[in-house]
C-alpha positions in Angstrom: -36.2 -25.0 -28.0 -35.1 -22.2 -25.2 -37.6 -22.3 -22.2 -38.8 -18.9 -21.7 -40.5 -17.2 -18.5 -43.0 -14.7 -18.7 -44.9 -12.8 -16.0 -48.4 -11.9 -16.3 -50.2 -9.2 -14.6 -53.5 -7.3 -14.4 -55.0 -4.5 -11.5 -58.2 -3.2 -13.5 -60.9 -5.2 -14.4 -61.5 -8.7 -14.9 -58.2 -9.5 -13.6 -58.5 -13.4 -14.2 -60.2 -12.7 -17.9 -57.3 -10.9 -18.2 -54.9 -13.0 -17.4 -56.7 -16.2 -19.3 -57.0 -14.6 -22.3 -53.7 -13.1 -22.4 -52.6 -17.1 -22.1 -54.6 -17.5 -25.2 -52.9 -14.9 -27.1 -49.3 -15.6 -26.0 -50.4 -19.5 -27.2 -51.7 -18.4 -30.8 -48.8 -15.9 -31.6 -45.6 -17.6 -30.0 -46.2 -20.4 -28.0 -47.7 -23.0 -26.5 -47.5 -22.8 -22.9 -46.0 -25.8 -21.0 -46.1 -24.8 -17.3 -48.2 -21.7 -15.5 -48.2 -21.0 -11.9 -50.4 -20.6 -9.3 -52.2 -17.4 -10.0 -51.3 -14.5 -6.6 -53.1 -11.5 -5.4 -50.2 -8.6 -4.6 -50.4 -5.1 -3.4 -48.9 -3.2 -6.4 -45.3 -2.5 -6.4 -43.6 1.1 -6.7 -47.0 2.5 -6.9 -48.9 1.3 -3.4 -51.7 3.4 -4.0 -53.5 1.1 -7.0 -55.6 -1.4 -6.6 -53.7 -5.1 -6.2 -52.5 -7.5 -8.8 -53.0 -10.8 -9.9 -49.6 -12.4 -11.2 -49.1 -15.7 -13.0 -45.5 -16.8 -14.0 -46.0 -19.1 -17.4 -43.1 -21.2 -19.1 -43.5 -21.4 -22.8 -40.9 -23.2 -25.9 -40.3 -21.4 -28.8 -37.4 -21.4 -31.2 -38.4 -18.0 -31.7 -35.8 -15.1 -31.1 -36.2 -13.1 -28.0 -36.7 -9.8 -29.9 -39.7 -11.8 -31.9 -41.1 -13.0 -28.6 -40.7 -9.2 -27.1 -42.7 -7.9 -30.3 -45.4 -10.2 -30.1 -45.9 -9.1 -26.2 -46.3 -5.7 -27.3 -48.9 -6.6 -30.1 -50.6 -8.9 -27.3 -50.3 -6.2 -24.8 -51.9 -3.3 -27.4 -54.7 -5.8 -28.4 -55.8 -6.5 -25.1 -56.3 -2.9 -24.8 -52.9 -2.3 -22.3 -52.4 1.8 -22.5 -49.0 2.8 -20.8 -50.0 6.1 -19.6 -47.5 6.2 -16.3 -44.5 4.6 -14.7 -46.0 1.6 -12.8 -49.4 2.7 -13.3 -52.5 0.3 -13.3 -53.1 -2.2 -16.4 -55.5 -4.3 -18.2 -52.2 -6.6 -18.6 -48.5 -6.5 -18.4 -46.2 -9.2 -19.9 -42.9 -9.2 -19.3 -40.0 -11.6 -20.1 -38.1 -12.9 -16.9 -35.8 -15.4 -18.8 -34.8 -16.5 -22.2 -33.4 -19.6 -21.3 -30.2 -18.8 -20.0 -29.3 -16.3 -22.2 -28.5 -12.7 -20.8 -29.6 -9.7 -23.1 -29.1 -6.2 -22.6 -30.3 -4.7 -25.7 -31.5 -0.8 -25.6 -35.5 -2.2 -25.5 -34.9 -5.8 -23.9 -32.8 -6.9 -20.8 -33.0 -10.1 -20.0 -33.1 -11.7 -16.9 -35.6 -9.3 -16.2 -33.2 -6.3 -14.3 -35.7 -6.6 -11.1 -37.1 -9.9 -10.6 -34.4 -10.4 -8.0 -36.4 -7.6 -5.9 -40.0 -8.5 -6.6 -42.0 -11.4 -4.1 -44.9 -11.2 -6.9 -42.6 -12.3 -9.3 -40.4 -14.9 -7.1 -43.1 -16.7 -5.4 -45.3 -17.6 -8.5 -41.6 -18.4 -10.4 -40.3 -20.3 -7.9 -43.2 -22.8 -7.5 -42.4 -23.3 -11.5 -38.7 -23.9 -11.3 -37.3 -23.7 -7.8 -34.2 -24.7 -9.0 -33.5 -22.7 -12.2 -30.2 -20.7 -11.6 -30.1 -16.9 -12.5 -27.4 -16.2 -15.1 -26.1 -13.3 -13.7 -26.6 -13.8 -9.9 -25.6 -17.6 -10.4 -28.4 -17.9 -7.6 -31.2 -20.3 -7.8 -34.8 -18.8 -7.8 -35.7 -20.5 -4.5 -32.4 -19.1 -2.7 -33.3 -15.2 -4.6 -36.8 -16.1 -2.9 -35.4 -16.9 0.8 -33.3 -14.0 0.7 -35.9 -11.5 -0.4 -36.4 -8.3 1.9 -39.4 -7.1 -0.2 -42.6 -7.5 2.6 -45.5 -6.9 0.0 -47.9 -9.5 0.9 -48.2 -11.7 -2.1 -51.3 -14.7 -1.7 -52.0 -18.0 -3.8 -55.7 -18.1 -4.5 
């Protein structure tokens, strides 16, 4: 079984619905999930004029293979109604993968770790109170010290 990390994120609607049912989903198609976060209210990243985020880092096992668990996302992500329109534009829901165990894919449509989790407080907070002391395969840095050493000053809340 390869523990994998997914993010979860909405900014239209009935974020929480959102993010609940997208839990449901990602259980029926892939997984069970073993572990989910807090959930966090952020100020959306690279666009900061859309209205904020809730985030929820979840930990599922599957023997599946990444690009399986990548393809249900997108089925997930087009049921639920998820239109990408623009660049870091507002969403019903966004999954991504941060980790595939500790496996490090760069394929032309997957790249795993996730290429800007190391950047992102919305991602590292909610990770980090998950597994504090995973270690990033490519920064050989565990997620609390990526955390510490963040310079990104989006405020990023636990409700």
């Amino acid at each position: 079984m390869i523990n994998v990390f997914l993010l979860l994120g909405s900014n239209l609607g009935n974020r929480n619905a959102f993010l609940h049912n997208a839990i449901a989903h990602i259980t029926r198609d892939i997984a069970p999930v073993v572990k989910e976060s807090a959930v966090y209210e952020t100020q959306s990243w690279g666009k900061t004029d859309l209205p904020d985020y809730l985030n929820q880092v979840i930990m599922l096992q599957t023997t599946l293979p990444a690009q399986d668990v990548l393809q249900h996302i997108l089925k997930i992500e087009i049921e639920m109604g998820r239109k990408r329109e623009e660049k870091w534009g507002s969403r019903i829901i966004d999954i991504d993968i941060l980790f595939y165990g500790s496996h490090i894919i760069n394929q032309p449509n997957l790249i795993v770790p996730h290429p800007q989790l190391h950047n992102r407080r919305f991602t590292l907070e909610p990770l980090a109170m998950l597994a504090p002391d995973f270690i990033h395969p490519v920064l050989n840095k565990s997620i609390l010290e990526l955390k510490n050493s963040l310079k990104d000053d989006l405020i990023v809340k636990k409700l």
